[in-house]
C-alpha positions in Angstrom: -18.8 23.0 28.3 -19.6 23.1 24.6 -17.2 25.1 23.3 -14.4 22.9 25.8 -15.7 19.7 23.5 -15.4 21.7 20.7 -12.0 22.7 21.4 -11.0 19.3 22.4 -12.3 17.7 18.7 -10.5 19.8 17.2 -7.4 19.0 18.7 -7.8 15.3 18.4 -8.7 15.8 14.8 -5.5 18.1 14.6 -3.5 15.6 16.0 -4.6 12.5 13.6 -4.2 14.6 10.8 -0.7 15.1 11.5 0.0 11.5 12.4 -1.8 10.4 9.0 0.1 12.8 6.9 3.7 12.1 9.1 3.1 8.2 8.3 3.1 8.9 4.6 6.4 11.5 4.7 4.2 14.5 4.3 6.1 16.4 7.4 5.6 19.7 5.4 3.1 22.0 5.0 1.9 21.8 1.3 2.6 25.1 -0.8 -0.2 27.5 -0.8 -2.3 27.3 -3.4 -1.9 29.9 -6.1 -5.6 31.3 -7.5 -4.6 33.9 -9.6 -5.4 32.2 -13.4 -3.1 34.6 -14.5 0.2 33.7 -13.1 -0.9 29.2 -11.8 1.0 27.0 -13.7 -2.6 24.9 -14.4 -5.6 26.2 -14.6 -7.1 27.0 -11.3 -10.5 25.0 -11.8 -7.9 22.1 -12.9 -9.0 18.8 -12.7 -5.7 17.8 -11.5 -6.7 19.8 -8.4 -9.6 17.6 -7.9 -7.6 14.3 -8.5 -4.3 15.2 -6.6 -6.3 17.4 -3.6 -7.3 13.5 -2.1 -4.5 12.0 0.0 -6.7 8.7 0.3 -6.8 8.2 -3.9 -3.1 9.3 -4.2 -1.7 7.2 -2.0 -3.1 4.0 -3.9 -2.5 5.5 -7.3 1.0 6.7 -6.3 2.0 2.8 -4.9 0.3 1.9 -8.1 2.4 3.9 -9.8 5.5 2.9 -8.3 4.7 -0.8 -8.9 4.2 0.1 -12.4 7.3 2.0 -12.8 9.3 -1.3 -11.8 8.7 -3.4 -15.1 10.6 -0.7 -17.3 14.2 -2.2 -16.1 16.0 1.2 -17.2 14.0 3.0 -15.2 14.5 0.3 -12.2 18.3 0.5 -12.6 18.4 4.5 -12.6 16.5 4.5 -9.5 18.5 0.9 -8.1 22.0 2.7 -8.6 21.1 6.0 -8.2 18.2 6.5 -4.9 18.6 6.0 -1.3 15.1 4.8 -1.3 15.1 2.3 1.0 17.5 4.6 3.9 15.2 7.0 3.3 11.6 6.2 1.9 9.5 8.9 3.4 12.2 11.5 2.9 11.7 10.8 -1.3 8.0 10.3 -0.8 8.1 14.1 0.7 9.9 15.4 -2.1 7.4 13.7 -4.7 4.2 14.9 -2.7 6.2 18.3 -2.8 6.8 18.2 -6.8 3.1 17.3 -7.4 1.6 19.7 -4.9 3.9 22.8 -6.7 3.4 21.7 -10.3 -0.6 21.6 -9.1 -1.3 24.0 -7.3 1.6 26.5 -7.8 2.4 29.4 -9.6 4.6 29.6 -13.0 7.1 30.2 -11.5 7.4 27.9 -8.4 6.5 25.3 -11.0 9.5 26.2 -13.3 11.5 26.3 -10.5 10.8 23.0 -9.4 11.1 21.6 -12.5 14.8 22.7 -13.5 15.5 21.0 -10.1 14.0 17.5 -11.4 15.9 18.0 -15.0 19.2 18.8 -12.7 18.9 16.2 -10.9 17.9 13.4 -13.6 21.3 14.8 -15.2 23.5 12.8 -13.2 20.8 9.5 -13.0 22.9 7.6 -16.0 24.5 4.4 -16.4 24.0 0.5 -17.9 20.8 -1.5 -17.0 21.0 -5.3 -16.3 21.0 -5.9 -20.1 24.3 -4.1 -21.1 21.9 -1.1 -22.3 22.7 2.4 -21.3 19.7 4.6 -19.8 19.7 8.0 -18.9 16.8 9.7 -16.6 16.0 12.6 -19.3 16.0 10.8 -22.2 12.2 11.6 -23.3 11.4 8.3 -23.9 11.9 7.4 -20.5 10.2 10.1 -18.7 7.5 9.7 -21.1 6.9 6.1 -19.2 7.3 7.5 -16.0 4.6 10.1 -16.9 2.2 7.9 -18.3 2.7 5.4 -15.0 1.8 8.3 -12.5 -0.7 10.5 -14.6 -3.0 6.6 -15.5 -2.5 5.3 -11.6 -3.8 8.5 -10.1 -6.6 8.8 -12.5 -7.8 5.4 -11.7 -7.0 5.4 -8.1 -9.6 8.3 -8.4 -12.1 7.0 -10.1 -12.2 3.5 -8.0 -12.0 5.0 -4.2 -12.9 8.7 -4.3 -16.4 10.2 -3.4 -17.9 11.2 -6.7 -16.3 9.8 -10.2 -15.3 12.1 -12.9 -16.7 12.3 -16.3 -15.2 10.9 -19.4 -14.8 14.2 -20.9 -13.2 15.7 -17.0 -11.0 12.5 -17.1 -9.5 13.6 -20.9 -8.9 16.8 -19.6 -7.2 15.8 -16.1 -5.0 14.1 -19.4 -4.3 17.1 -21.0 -3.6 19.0 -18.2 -0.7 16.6 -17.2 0.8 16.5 -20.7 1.9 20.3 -20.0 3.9 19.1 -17.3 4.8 16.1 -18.9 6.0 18.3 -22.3 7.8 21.1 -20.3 9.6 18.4 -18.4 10.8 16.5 -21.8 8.5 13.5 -21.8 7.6 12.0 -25.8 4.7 12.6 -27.1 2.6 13.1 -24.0 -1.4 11.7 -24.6 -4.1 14.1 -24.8 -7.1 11.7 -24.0 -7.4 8.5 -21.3 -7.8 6.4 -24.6 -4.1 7.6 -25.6 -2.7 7.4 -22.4 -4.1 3.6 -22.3 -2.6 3.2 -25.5 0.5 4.8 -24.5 1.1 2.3 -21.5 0.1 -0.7 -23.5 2.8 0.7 -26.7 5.4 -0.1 -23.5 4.8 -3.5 -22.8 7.0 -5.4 -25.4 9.6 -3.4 -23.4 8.8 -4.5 -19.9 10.1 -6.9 -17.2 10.9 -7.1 -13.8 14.6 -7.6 -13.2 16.1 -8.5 -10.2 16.2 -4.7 -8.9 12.4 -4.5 -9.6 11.8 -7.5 -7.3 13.4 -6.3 -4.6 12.0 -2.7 -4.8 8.2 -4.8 -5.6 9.3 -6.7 -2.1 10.5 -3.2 0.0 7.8 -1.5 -0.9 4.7 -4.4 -0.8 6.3 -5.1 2.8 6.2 -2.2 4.4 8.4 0.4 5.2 6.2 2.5 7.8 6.6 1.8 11.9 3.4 0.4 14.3 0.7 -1.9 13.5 -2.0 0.1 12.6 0.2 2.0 9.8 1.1 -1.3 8.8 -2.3 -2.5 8.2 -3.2 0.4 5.9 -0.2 0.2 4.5 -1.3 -3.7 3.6 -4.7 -2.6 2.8 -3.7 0.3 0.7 -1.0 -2.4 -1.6 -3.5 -5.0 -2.4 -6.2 -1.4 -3.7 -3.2 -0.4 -5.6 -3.0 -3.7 -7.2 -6.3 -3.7 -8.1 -5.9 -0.9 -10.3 -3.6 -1.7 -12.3 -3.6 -3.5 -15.8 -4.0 -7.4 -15.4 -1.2 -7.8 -17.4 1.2 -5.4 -15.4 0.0 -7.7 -12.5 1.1 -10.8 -14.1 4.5 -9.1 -14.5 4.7 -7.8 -11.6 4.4 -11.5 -9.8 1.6 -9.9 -8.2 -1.8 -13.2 -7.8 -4.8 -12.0 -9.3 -7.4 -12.1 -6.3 -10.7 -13.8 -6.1 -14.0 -12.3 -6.7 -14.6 -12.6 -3.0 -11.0 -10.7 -1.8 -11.6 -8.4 -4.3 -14.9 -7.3 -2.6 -13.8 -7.7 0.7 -10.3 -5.0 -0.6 -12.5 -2.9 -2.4 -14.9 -2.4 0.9 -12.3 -2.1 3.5 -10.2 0.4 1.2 -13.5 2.8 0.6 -13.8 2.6 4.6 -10.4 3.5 5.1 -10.2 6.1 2.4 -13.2 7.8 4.3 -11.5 7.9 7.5 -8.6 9.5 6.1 -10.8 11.8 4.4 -12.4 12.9 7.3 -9.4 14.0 9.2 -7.5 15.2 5.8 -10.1 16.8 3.9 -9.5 17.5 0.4 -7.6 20.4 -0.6 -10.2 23.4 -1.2 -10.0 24.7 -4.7 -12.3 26.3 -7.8 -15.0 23.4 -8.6 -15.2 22.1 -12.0 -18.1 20.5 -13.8 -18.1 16.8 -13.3 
């Protein structure tokens, strides 16, 4: 009779993890993880492992990110007249979940690999922005934003909703560790330390707005895009935790009402609930434990 209920649990927890990881276009297995420090692409006791091993945190720091990405508006335009991302949200979702997870957690090579196919790909992302100005998706400047938006967003995604909090010295390194990627895939001057990256981001601002491409991908996105109520909901819940994260001033540009003391409480509360429960039916990805 035991061993019936156990088998039963499982299934039912097999099942809910599928569901939560299909409702966020991870349809894929992720890569395995490659331990051998001798041929992973980061370390194997990364700090990135921590930070992008916990679905709950990245999918507020990677909305975050998104919404971030909008006020550059040569960035907007390359993804307005370039992506299907609308037709096909989850579908680009998957192949960003699949980028991070190989660049993590993958060897040298599968890492190299997947980045030629970004740089490939960015190739042909070229054309004029909204203000007669010509952008191109690997010009280093460019990707150096891009960078900056997902490797801050995560980080503080972390550090709000996950289970323990890093340390100011783990959070420089979880820095560090991204500028490799961030060099080998052409970014400028990638930070070293969370005080350069914040400086980095804020360097950007007298460059930022959101044009009329970003309001409508703000809008698609801050909507919805996922099917049945209860995705819906989380969705919701998991926008407003993204907001919350990110610099008051990219939320003033972003349109985005700065929320009351109370809301903020009540967001904050909700969003550590619901990060739990997806916790508990996708657990973290195991990996070599750092010092926190």
């Amino acid at each position: 009779m035991i061993r019936r209920r156990e088998v039963a649990t499982s299934r039912f927890r097999q099942r809910v993890n599928t569901r939560i990881r299909h409702a966020v276009g991870l349809t894929q297995d992720p890569p395995p993880a490659c331990d051998d420090p001798t041929l992973s692409y980061l370390p194997v006791d990364a700090v990135a492992r921590l930070v992008h091993g916990d679905l709950s945190t990245m999918i507020i720091g990677g909305l975050a990110s998104l919404f971030l990405q909008m006020l550059h508006p040569h960035a907007m335009a390359g993804v307005a007249q370039h992506s299907r991302y609308q037709k096909d949200a989850l579908g680009r979702l998957l192949q960003t979940a699949n980028f991070i997870g190989r660049t993590t957690y993958g060897s040298k090579s599968m890492a190299a690999l997947d980045i030629e196919r970004v740089l490939a790909v960015h190739e042909a992302v070229r054309g004029v922005a909204d203000d007669g100005v010509a952008y191109y998706a690997n010009d280093p400047h460019l990707l150096a934003w891009v960078h900056a938006c997902e490797s801050a967003m995560f980080l503080a995604a972390y550090q709000r909703y996950a289970r323990v909090r890093l340390s100011a010295a783990a959070a420089d390194t979880y820095v560090s560790e991204m500028a490799q990627l961030a060099r080998d895939l052409g970014a400028q001057a990638p930070p070293r330390t969370l005080a350069e990256l914040t400086a980095q981001l804020a360097a950007f601002r007298p460059e930022l707005r959101l044009s009329a491409a970003g309001v409508e991908a703000r809008d698609f996105v801050a909507h919805g895009f996922v099917h049945g109520a209860l995705q819906r909901g989380a969705q919701r819940l998991f926008v407003q935790s993204a907001y919350g994260i990110m610099p008051d001033w990219a939320r003033d540009q972003l349109g985005v009402a700065a929320s009351t003391r109370a809301r903020t409480r009540v967001v904050t509360g909700a969003s550590h609930v619901l990060c739990a429960v997806v916790r508990r039916f996708v657990p973290p990805t195991e990996r070599v434990r750092v010092n926190l």
